[in-house]
C-alpha positions in Angstrom: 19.2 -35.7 10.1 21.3 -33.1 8.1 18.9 -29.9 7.4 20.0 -28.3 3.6 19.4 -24.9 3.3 19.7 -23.1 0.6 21.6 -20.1 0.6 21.2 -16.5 0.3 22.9 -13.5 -1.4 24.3 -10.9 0.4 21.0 -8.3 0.6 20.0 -4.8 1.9 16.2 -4.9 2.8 14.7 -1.9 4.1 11.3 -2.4 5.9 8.9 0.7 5.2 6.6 0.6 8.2 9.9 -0.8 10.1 8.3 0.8 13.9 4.9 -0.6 13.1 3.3 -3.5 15.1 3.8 -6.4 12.2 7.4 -5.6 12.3 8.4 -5.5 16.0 6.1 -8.5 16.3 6.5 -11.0 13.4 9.6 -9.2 10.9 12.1 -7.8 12.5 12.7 -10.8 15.1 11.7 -13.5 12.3 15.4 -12.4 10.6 17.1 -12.4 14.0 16.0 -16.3 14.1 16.8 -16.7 10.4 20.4 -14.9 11.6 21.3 -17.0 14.0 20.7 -19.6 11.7 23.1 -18.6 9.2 21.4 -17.8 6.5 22.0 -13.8 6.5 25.1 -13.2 4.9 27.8 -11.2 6.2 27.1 -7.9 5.3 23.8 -7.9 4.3 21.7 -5.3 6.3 18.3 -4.1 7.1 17.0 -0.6 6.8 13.8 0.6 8.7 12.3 2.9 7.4 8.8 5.2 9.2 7.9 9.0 9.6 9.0 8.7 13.3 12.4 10.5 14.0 14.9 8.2 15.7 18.7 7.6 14.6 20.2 4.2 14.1 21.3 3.7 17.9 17.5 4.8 19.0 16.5 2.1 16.1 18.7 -0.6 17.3 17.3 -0.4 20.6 13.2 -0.4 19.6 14.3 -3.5 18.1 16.2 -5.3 20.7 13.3 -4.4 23.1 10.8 -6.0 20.0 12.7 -9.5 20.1 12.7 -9.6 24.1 8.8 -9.4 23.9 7.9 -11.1 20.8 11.2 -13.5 20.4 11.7 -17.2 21.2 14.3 -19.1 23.3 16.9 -17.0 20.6 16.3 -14.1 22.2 18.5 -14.8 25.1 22.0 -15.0 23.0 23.5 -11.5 23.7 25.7 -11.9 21.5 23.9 -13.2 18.7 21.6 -10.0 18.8 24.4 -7.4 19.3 25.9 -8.8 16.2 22.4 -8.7 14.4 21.8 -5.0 15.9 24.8 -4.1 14.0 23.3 -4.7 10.9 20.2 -2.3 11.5 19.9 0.9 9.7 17.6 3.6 10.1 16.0 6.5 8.0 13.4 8.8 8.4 11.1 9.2 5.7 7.9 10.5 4.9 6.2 8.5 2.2 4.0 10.6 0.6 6.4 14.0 0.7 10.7 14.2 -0.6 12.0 14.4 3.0 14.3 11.4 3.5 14.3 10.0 0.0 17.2 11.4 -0.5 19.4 9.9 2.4 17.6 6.0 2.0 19.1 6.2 -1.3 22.9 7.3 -0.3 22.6 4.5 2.0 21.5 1.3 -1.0 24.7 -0.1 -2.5 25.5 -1.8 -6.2 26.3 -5.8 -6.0 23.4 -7.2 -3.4 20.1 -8.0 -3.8 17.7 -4.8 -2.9 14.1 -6.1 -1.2 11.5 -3.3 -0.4 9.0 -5.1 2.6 5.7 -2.7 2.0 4.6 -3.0 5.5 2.3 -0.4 5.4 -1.5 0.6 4.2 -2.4 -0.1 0.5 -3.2 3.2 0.3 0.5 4.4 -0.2 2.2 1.3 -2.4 1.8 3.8 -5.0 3.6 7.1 -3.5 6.1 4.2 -2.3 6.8 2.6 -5.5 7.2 6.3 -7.5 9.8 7.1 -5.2 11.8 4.3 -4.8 12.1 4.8 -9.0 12.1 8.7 -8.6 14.9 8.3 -6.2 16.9 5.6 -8.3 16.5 3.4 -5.3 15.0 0.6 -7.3 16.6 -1.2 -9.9 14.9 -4.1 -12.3 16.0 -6.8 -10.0 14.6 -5.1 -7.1 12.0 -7.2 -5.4 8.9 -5.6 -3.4 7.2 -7.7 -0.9 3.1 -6.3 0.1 1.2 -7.0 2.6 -2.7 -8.2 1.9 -5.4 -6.9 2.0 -4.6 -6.9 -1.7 -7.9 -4.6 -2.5 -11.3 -5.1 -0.9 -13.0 -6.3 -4.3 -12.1 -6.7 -8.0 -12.0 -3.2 -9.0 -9.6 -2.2 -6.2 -7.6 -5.4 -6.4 -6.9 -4.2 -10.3 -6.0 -0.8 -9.3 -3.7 -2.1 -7.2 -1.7 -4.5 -9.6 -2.1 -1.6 -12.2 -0.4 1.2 -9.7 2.4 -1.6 -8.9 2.7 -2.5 -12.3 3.8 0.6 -13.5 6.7 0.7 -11.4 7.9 -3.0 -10.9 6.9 -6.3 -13.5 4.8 -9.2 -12.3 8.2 -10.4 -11.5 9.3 -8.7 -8.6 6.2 -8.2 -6.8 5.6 -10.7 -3.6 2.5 -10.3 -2.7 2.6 -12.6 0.9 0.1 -14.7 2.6 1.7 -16.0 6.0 -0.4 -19.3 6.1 1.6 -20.0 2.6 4.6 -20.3 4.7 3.5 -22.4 7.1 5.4 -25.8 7.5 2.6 -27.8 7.3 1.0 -26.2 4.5 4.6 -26.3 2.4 4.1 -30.3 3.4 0.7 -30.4 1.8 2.9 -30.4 -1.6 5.4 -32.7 -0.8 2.7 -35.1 0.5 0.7 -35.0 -2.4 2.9 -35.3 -4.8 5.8 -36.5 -3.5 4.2 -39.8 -2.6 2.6 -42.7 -4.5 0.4 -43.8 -2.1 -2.0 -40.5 -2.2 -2.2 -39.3 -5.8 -4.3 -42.2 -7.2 -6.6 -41.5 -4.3 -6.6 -37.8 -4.6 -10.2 -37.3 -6.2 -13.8 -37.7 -6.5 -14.0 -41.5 -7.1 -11.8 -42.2 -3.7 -12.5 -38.4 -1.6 -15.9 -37.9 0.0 -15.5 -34.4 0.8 -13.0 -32.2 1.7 -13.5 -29.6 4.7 -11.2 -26.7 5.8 -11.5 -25.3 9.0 -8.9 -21.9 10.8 -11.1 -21.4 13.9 -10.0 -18.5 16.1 -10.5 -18.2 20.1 -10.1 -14.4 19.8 -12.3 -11.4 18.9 -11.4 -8.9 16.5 -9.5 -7.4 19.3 -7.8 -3.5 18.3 -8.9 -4.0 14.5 -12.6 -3.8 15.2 -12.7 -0.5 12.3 -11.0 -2.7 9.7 -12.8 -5.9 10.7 -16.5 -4.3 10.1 -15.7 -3.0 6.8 -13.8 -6.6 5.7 -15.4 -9.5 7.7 -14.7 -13.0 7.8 -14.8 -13.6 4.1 -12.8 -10.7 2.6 -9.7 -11.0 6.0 -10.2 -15.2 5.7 -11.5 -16.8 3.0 -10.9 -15.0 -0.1 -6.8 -15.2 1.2 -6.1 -18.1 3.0 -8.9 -20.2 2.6 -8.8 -20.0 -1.1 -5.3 -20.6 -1.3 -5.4 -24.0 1.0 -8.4 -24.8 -1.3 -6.2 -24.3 -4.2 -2.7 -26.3 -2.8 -5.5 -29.5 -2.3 -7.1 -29.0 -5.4 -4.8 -28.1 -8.1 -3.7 -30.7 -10.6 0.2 -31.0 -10.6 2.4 -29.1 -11.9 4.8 -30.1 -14.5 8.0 -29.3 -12.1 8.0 -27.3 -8.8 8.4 -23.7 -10.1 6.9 -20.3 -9.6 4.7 -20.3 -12.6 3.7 -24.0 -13.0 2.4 -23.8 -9.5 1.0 -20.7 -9.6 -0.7 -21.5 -13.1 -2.3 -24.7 -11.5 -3.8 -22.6 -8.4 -5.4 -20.2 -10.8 -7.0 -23.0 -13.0 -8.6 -23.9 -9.5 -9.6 -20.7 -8.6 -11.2 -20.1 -12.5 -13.3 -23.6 -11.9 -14.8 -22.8 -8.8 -18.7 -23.0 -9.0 -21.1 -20.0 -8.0 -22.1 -20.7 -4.2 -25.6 -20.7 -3.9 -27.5 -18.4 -1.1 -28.2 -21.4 1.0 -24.7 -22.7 0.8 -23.5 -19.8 2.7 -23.7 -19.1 6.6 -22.6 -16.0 8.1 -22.3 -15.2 12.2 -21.5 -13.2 14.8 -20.5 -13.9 17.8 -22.9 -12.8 20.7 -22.1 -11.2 24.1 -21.4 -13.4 27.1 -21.8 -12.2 30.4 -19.3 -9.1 30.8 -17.2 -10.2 27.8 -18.8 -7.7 24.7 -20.4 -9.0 21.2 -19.0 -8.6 17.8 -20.8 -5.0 17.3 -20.0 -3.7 20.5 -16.0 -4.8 19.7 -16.8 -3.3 16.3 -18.7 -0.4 18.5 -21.4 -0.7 15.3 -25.0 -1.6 16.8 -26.0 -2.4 13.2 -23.2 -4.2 12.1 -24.2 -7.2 9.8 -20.8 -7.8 9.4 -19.5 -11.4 9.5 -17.1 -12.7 12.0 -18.0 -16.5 10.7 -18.5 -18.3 8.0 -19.1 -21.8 6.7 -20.0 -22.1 3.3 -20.4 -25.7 0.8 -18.1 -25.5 -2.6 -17.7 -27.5 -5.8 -14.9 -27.2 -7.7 -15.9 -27.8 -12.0 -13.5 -30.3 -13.0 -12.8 -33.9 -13.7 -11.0 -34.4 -10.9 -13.1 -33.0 -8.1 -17.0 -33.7 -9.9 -19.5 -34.4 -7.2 -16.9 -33.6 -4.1 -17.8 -30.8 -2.2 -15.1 -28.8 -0.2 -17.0 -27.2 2.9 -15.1 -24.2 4.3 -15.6 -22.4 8.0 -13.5 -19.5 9.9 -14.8 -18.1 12.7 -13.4 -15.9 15.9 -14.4 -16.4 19.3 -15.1 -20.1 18.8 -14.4 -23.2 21.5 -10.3 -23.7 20.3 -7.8 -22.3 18.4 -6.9 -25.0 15.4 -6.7 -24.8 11.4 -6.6 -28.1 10.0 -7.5 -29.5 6.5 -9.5 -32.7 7.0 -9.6 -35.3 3.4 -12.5 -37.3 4.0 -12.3 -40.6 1.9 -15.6 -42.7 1.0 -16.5 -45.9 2.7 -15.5 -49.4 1.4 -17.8 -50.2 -1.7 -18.5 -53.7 0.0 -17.7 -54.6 3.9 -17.1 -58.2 4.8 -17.7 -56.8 8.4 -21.2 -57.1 9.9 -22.6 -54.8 11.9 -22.0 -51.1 13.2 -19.0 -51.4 13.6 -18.6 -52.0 9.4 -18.5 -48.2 8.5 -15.4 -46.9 9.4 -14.0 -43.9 7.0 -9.8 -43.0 6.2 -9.5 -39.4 7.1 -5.6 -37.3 6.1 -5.5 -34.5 8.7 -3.5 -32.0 8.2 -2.8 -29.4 11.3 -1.6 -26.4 10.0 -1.6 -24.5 14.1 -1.0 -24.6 16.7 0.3 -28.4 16.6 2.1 -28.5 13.2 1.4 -32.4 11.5 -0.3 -34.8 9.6 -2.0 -37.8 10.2 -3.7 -40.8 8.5 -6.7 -42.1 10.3 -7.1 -46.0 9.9 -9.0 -48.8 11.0 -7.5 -51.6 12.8 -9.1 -54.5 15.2 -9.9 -53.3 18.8 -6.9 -55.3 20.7 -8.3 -58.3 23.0 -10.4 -61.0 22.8 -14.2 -61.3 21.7 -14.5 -61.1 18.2 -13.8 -58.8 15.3 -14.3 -55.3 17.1 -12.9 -52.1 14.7 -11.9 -49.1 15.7 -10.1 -46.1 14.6 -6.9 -45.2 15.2 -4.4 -41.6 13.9 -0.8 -42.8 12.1 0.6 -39.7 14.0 3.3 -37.4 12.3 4.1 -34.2 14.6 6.9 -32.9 13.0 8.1 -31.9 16.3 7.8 -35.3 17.3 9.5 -37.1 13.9 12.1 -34.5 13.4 13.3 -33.1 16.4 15.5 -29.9 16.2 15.4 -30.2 12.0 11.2 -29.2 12.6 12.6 -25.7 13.8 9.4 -25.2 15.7 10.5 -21.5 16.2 10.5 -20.8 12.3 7.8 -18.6 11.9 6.3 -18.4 8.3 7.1 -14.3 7.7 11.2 -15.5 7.6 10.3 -18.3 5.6 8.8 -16.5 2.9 11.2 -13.1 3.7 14.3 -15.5 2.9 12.3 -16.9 -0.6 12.1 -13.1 -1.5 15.6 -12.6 -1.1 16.2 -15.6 -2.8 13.9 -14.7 -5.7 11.4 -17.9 -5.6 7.8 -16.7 -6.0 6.3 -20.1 -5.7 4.7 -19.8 -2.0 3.2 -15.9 -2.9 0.2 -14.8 -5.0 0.5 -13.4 -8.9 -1.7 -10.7 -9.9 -4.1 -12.5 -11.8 -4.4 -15.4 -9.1 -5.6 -12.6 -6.4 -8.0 -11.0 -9.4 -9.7 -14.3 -10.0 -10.2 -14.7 -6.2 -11.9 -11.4 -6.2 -14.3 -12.3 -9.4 -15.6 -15.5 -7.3 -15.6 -13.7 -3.9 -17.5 -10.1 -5.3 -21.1 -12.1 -6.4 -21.3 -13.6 -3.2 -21.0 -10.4 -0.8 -22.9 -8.5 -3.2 -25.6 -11.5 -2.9 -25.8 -11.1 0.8 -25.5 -7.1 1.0 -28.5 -7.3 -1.3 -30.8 -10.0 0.5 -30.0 -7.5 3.6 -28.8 -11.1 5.1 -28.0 -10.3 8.4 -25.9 -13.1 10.4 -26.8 -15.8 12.9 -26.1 -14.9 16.5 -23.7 -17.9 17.9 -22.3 -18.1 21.3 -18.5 -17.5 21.9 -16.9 -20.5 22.7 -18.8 -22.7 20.3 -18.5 -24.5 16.9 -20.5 -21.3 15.5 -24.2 -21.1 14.5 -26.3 -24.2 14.4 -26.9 -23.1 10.5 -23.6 -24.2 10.5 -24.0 -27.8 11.6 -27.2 -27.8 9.2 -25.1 -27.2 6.0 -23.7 -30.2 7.0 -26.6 -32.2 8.1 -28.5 -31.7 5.3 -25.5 -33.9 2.8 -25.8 -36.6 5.7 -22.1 -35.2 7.0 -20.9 -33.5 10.1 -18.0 -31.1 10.9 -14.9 -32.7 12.5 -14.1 -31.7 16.0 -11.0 -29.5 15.7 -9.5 -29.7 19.0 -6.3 -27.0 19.5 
């Protein structure tokens, strides 16, 4: 199989935040990968930018260490990276002051694409984008790329488009959610509507229910300070939940563009019922033996911040009437597995007798650490003694089916870095897409800060609180078994 990629122009992208963690570990040796791969131009070049005083050579060399720790197989072709090393630039700069403004922009040049990666705090995408204009660094077909969290409720996620929208148009503003560039979840698309068998089946009169499940075997790790004030339903669901949620829900567009797809998502997003109080379970994970709890991570004692959550919605349209989607994300629970589960309704009539009659299609799609889809079907049990049915997966691991054209090493930041430079906003969120998330999401954290709702204890290593299992009990339904 012949992979087609689609080209890239020649580009200068300068990384502000280019010494911080997200860039040694996912950026910076993401485009290594994408450079061995062809697909950076001759010429182009990438510009770190940080406060920390270090020359190009003393750059060069933070990153080379960055793609022996955090880089694939690739890492070991010395020549490949001494090449890509030559590309690096670096300039000191202090983002909220004049010193080193000057110099980044003696460095841009005329004729390429210019890409700004905001990898830094929300707090200074403001002093950021005044400068890069201030400075004449920016030009109209600039692109910025930001990193979520994209406010931490409505009124901060509209101050936020409003400061970037006085420097840059709707346009050139990438706001990026890694699970959007996923391989699996790019799939979900071309499954859906790039086959005949699934889109007559893809509603209420054929889908049961719908559930969505990222479970995490980690705690919150170094980011306990962040993770208290967000939880599991500002870092999780309103971001990468939602937009799954939106990729199975949305009607199609009318061709496979920025807007159309975009447009569909937010018609999703704006039909999305209120969740109801007992709809919604919140947890935290408990201590276990000498390994701490969520508040002492958090080192809050009276944190009733979430680090779970499963929660029952219903989407207000003709299409999804009566199907519930059931969402959960938790840390600390038994395996590490995202998968999006499309539960389809029993046979109206069974001409087989017996248990063995109800027997349920299931699509499963395995967005980590596995990347695939499969079809679960009934077939007869092989052997003799009668008419004996079981279940069995129509396996598609893309690692599997594709071989070397699955590029298992391709992580999703290069994906979505290279649709930046290309200028393709399909896979990343528009302004009023992550306001709309925010105006579903506020009423429900407001709902539980109110109540003083204070989450269920569960222990690590499980599926999460029993509430949990109860949400889906009570509709006569059960959560699937993710297994990593």
């Amino acid at each position: 199989m012949v992979s087609r990629v689609i080209p890239v122009d020649e580009f200068d992208l300068v990384i502000f935040g280019g010494t911080g963690d997200l860039a040694r570990r996912k950026i910076l040796p993401g485009l290594f990968r994408r450079y061995l791969a062809g697909q950076m131009p001759r010429g182009s070049r990438i510009i770190g930018a940080a406060r920390t005083e270090m020359d190009d050579a003393g750059y060069r060399e933070m990153v080379s260490e960055a793609v022996a720790e955090f880089g694939g197989p690739e890492k070991a072709d010395a020549t490949g990276l001494a090449d890509f090393l030559a590309a690096l630039r670096y300039v000191a700069i202090d983002a909220t002051g004049d010193g080193g403004w000057s110099d980044l922009a003696a460095l841009m040049r005329d004729g390429v694409v210019r890409a700004f990666y905001f990898s830094v705090a929300p707090s200074l995408f403001g002093d950021l984008a005044e400068r890069l204009h201030t400075y004449g660094i920016a030009d109209r077909n600039s692109r910025i790329v930001v990193e979520k969290p994209f406010g931490r409720d409505l009124a901060s996620a509209k101050a936020l488009n409003d400061t970037l929208a006085a420097h840059f148009n709707e346009g050139q503003i990438y706001r990026i959610d890694h699970y959007l560039g996923k391989e699996t979840v790019q799939n979900l698309m071309a499954v859906r509507f790039g086959n005949v068998l699934f889109e007559p089946l893809w509603n209420s009169h054929y889908v049961d229910h719908i559930q969505i499940t990222v479970a995490e075997t980690v705690g919150v790790g170094g980011r306990g300070a962040y993770y208290d004030k967000s939880g599991a339903m500002r870092d999780m669901v309103q971001n990468h939940l939602m937009q799954l949620l939106c990729l199975i829900a949305m009607e199609p567009p009318s061709v496979f563009g920025a807007d159309e797809v975009r447009d569909e998502k937010l018609k999703v997003i704006r039909a999305l019922q209120p969740v109801e109080s007992h709809h919604i379970v919140r947890g935290q994970y408990d201590a276990n033996g000498d390994t701490p709890s969520f508040r002492a991570d958090v080192e809050n004692p009276r944190s009733f911040t979430e680090s779970f959550i499963a929660m029952k919605v219903n989407v207000s349209n003709w299409r999804w009437a009566d199907t519930p989607f059931y969402l959960r994300t938790g840390k600390k629970m038994k395996g590490r597995a995202s998968e999006i589960a499309v539960v389809f309704k029993d046979l109206g009539h069974s001409i087989f007798e017996g248990d063995t009659a109800r027997h349920r299609n299931i699509l499963a799609i395995r967005l980590q650490p596995n990347e695939g889809i499969d079809l679960q079907v009934t077939i007869k049990e092989p052997g003799p003694g009668g008419m004996r049915l079981i279940d069995v997966p129509l396996d598609m691991t893309f690692a599997d089916a594709l071989g070397d054209d699955a590029e298992p090493a391709t992580d999703a930041y290069e994906r979505l870095i290279m649709d930046v430079i290309r200028g393709n906003q399909t896979l990343f969120m528009r302004g009023d897409e992550v306001e709309a998330a925010w105006a579903w999401t506020d009423p429900l954290i407001n709902g539980w800060e109110a109540r003083n709702d204070v989450p269920k204890l569960y222990d690590q290593g499980s599926a999460g609180p029993e509430d949990a299992m109860m949400l889906m009990h009570r509709d006569g339904r059960r959560w699937r078994d993710v297994k990593a």
